[in-house]
C-alpha positions as CSV (number, residue, x, y, z in Angstrom):
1,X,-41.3,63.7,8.3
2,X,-42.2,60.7,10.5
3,X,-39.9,57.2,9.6
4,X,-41.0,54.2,11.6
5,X,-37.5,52.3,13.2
6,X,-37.8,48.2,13.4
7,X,-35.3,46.5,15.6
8,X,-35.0,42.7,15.3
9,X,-34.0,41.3,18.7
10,X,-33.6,37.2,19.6
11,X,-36.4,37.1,21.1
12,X,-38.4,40.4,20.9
13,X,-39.2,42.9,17.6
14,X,-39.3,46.8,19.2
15,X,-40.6,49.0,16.4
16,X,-42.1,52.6,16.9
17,X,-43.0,56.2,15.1
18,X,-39.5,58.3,15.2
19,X,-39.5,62.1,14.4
20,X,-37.2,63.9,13.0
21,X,-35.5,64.9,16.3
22,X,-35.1,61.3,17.7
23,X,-38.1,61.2,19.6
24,X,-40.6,57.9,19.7
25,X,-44.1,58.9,18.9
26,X,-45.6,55.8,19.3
27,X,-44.1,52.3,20.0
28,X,-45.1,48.6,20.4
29,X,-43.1,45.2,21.1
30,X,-43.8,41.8,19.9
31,X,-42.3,38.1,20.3
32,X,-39.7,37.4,17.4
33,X,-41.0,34.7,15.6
34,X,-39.0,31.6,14.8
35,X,-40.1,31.1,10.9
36,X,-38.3,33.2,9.0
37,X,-41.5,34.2,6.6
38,X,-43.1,34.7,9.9
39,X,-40.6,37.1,10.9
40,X,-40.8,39.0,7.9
41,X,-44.6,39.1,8.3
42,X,-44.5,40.2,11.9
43,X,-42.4,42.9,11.0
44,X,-44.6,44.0,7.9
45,X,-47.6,43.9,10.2
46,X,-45.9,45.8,13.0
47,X,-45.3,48.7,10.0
48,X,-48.6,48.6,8.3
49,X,-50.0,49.3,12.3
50,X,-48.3,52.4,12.4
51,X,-48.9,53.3,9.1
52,X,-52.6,53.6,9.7
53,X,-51.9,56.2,12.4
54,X,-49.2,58.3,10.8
55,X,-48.1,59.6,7.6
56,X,-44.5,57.2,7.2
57,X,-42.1,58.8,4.9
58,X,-39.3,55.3,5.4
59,X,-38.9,52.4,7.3
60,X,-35.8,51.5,9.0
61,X,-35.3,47.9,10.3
62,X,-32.5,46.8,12.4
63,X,-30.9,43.3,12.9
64,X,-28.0,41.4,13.9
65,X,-25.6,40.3,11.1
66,X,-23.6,40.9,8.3
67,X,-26.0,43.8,6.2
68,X,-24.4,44.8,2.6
69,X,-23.7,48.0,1.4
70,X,-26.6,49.0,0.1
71,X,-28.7,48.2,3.0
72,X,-30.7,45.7,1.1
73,X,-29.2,41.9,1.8
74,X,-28.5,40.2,4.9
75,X,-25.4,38.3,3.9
76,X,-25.3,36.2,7.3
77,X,-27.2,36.5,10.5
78,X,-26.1,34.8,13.9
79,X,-29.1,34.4,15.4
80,X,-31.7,34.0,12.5
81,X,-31.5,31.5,9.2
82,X,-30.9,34.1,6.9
83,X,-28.2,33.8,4.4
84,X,-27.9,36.3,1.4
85,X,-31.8,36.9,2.3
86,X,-32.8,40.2,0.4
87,X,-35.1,41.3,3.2
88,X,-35.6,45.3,1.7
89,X,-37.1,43.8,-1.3
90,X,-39.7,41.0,0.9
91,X,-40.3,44.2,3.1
92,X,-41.1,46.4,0.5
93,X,-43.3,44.6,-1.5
94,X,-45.9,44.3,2.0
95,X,-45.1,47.8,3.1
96,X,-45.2,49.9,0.0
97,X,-42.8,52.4,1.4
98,X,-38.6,52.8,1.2
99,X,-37.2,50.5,3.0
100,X,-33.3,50.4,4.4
101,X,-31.9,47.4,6.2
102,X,-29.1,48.6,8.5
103,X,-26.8,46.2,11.2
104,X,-28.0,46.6,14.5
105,X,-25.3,47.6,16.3
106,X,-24.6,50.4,13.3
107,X,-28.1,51.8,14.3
108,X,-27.6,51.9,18.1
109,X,-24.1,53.8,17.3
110,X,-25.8,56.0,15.1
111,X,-28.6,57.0,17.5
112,X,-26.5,57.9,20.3
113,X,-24.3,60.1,17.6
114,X,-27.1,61.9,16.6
115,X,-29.3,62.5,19.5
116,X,-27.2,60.8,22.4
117,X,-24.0,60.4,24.1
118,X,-22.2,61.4,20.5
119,X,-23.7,64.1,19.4
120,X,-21.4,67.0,20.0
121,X,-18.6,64.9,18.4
122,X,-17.7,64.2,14.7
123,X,-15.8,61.2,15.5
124,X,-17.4,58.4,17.8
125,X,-16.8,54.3,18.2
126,X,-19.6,52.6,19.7
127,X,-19.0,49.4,21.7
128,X,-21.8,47.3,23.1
129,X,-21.5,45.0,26.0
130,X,-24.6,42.7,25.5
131,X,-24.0,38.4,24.6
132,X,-21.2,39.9,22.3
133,X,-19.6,43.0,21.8
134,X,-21.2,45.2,19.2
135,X,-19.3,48.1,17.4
136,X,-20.2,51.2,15.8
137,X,-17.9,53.6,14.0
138,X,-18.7,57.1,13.3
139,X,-15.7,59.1,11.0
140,X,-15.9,63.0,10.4
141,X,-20.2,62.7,10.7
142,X,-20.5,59.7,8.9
143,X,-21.3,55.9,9.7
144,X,-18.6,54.0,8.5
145,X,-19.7,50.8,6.8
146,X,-16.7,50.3,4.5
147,X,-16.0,48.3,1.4
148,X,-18.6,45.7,1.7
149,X,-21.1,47.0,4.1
150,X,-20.0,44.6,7.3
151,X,-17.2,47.1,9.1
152,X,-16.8,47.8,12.4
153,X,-17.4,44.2,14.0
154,X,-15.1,44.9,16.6
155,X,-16.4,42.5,19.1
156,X,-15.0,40.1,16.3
157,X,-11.2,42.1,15.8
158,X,-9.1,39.3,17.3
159,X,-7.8,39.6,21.4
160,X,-5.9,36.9,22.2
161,X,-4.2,34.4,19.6
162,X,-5.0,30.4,20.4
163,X,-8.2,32.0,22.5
164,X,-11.3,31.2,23.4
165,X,-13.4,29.6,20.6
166,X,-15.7,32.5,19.4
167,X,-19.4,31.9,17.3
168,X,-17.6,33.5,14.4
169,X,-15.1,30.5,13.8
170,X,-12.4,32.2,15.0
171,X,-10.5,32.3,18.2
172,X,-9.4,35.1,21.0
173,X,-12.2,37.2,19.8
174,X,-12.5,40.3,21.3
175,X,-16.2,39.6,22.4
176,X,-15.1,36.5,24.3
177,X,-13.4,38.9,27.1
178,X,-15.2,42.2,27.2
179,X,-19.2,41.3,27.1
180,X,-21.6,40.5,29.6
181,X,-21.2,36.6,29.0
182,X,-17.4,37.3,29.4
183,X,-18.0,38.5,32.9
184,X,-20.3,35.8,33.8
185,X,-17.6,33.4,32.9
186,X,-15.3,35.1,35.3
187,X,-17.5,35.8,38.2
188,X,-18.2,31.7,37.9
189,X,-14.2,30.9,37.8
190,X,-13.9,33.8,40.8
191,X,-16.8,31.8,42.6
192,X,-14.4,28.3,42.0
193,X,-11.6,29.8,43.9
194,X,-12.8,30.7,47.2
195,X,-11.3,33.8,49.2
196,X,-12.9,37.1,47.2
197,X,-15.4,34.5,45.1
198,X,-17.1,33.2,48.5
199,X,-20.4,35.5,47.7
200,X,-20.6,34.7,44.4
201,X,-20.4,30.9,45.0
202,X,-23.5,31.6,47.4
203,X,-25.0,32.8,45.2
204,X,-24.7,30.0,42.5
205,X,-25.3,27.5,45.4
206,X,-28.7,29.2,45.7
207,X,-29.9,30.0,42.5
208,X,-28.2,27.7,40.5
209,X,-26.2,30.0,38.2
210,X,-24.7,33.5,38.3
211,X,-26.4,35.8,36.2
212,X,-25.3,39.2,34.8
213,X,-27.4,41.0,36.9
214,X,-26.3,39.5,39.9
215,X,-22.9,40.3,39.1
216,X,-24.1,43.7,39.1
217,X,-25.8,44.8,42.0
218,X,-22.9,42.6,44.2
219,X,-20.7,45.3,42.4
220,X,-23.1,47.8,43.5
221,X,-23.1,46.3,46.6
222,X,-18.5,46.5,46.6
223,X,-18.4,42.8,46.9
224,X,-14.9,42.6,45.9
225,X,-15.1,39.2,43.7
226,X,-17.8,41.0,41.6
227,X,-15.7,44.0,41.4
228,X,-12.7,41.7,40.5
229,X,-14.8,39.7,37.9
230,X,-16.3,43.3,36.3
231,X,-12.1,44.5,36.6
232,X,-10.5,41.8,34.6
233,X,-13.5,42.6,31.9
234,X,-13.0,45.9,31.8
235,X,-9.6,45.5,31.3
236,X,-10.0,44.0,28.1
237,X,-12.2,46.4,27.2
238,X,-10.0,49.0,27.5
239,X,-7.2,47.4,26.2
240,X,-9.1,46.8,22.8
241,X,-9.7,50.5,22.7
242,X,-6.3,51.7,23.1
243,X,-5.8,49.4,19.4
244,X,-8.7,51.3,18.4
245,X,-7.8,54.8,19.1
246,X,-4.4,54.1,17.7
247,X,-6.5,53.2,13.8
248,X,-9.7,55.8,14.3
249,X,-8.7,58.5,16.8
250,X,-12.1,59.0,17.9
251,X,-12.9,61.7,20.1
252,X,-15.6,59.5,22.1
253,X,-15.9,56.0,22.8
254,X,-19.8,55.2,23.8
255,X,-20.2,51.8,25.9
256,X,-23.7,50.5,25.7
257,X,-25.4,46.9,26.5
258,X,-26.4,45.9,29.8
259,X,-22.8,45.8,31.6
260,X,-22.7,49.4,30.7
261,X,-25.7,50.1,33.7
262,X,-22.3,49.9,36.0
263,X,-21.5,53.5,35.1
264,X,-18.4,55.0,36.2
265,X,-17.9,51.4,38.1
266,X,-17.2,50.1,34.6
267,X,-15.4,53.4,32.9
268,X,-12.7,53.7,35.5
269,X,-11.2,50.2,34.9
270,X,-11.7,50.5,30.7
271,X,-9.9,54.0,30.9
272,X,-7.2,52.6,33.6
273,X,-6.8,49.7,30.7
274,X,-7.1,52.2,27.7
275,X,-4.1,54.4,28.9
276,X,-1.9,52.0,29.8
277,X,-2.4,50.3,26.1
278,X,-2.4,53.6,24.1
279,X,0.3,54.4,21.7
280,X,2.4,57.6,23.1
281,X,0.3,58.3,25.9
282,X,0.7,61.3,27.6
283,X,2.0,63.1,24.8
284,X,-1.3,62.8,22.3
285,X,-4.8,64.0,22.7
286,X,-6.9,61.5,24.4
287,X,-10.4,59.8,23.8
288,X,-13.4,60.6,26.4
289,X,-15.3,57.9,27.5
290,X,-18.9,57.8,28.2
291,X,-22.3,55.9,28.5
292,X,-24.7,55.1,26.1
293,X,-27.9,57.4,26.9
294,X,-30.7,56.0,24.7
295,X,-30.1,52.1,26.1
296,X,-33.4,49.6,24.5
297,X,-34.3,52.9,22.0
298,X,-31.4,53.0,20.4
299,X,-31.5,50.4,17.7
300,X,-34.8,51.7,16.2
301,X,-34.1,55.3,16.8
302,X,-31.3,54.7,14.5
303,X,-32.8,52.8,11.8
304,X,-35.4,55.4,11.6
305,X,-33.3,58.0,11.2
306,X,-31.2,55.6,8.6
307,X,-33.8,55.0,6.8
308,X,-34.3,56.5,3.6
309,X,-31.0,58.9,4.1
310,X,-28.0,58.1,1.3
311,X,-26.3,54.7,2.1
């Protein structure tokens, strides 16, 4: 049984044919439009296209926001002017096949519990180092979406009281310290202080900013105010999770998102950081720690295989 996965990104749609084993079958990418009728149409066109090819059983569409519990409303979206917009019904009146609307992070966690990093667990959190921080929370085999549909923002679980301003409305979000913006903020106050920074002020002198990216391979590289920058992230990171293996007692906690490409750079600082901040360490069973596998798939391998399942 073929389900077609849609994931609505800022400024690309990825959709493509998902079998029942997590593989894509077909796949195609196309801007996101800035109308939100336009949206709407892209992504009916995009599942009509594969529609003609294969016999499509659901469709599963991905997006970031607050989605309600039965996968059918998009109570608020960051990124996109939709408020209380009941997308499953516009979608399925152009698509003529079940539609499930599912939070984009929630369909990234998913995918990597069922046919990635997760899947020889029962219990898995997801945390995604993109912009933001992105959560997922798998319990006992099951995606945990709680009383109103919107759980497991924990990029949005609050870090530091009187914080940084967050695009939530609150302050000392989580998301502020522990995503990729996060560590571009640091590596730019490193850069201001000289000593460890120098290479990453040369590197703003030159190209005018410091991107995430750069951060990266100068980590790659050992530059030690890259490392420092990545560190102090980390750190958060890891911190948060001790909080969060203290309420879930996962078994795994997947990191995805584009800081996550640092590998064991990254997960040596976050489980340094995680140890140090959990409850009775050393005399409780511990959380593994692990990379996302599926990385730009893994939002519409998930709402494919969301898609017409029980909400």
């Amino acid at each position: 049984m073929l389900k077609v996965g849609i994931d609505i990104g800022g400024t690309k749609i990825a959709g493509g044919v998902v079998d029942p084993d997590g593989r894509i079958l077909e796949k195609l990418r196309v801007d996101t439009p800035v109308d939100t009728a336009a949206l709407a149409a892209a992504v009916i066109d995009m599942a009509r296209h594969f529609a003609a090819g294969h016999e499509i059983a659901a469709v599963g569409v991905a997006a970031a926001g607050f989605i309600d519990r039965d996968r059918a409303t998009v109570i608020h979206a960051p990124n996109i002017a939709w408020r209380n917009e009941p997308l499953k019904a516009t979608l399925e009146a152009g698509i003529e096949v079940p539609v499930a609307i599912e939070n984009d992070a929630n369909a990234a966690g998913w995918a990597e519990f069922r046919f990635g990093a997760g899947r020889d667990v029962d219990n898995m959190v997801m945390l995604t180092m993109g912009t933001g921080v992105g959560g997922a929370i798998v319990l006992d085999g099951e995606l945990f979406r709680g009383g109103h549909g919107i759980a497991a923002e924990l990029g949005h679980t609050r870090f530091t009281r009187d914080g940084l301003p967050c695009g939530c409305g609150q302050n000392g979000c989580l998301e502020q310290y522990a995503s990729g913006r996060a560590l571009q903020r640091e590596a730019n106050a490193i850069a201001d202080g000289g000593g460890i920074g120098r290479a990453l002020a040369a590197l703003r002198e030159e190209k005018g900013s410091i991107s995430g990216p750069a951060v990266s391979r100068l980590v790659l590289a050992g530059d030690p105010g890259a490392t420092e920058a990545l560190r102090r992230v980390a750190t958060a990171l890891g911190e948060a999770c001790g909080g969060f293996q203290a309420v879930l007692d996962p078994e795994l906690f997947v990191i995805g998102g584009g800081v996550a490409q640092l590998g064991e750079d990254l997960l040596a600082p976050v489980r340094l950081a995680y140890e140090t901040s959990l409850p009775g360490y050393g005399d409780r069973p511990v959380a593994e720690f692990a990379i996302a596998q599926l990385v730009n798939d893994a939002g519409l391998i998930g709402a494919a295989d969301l898609a017409g399942a029980e909400g």
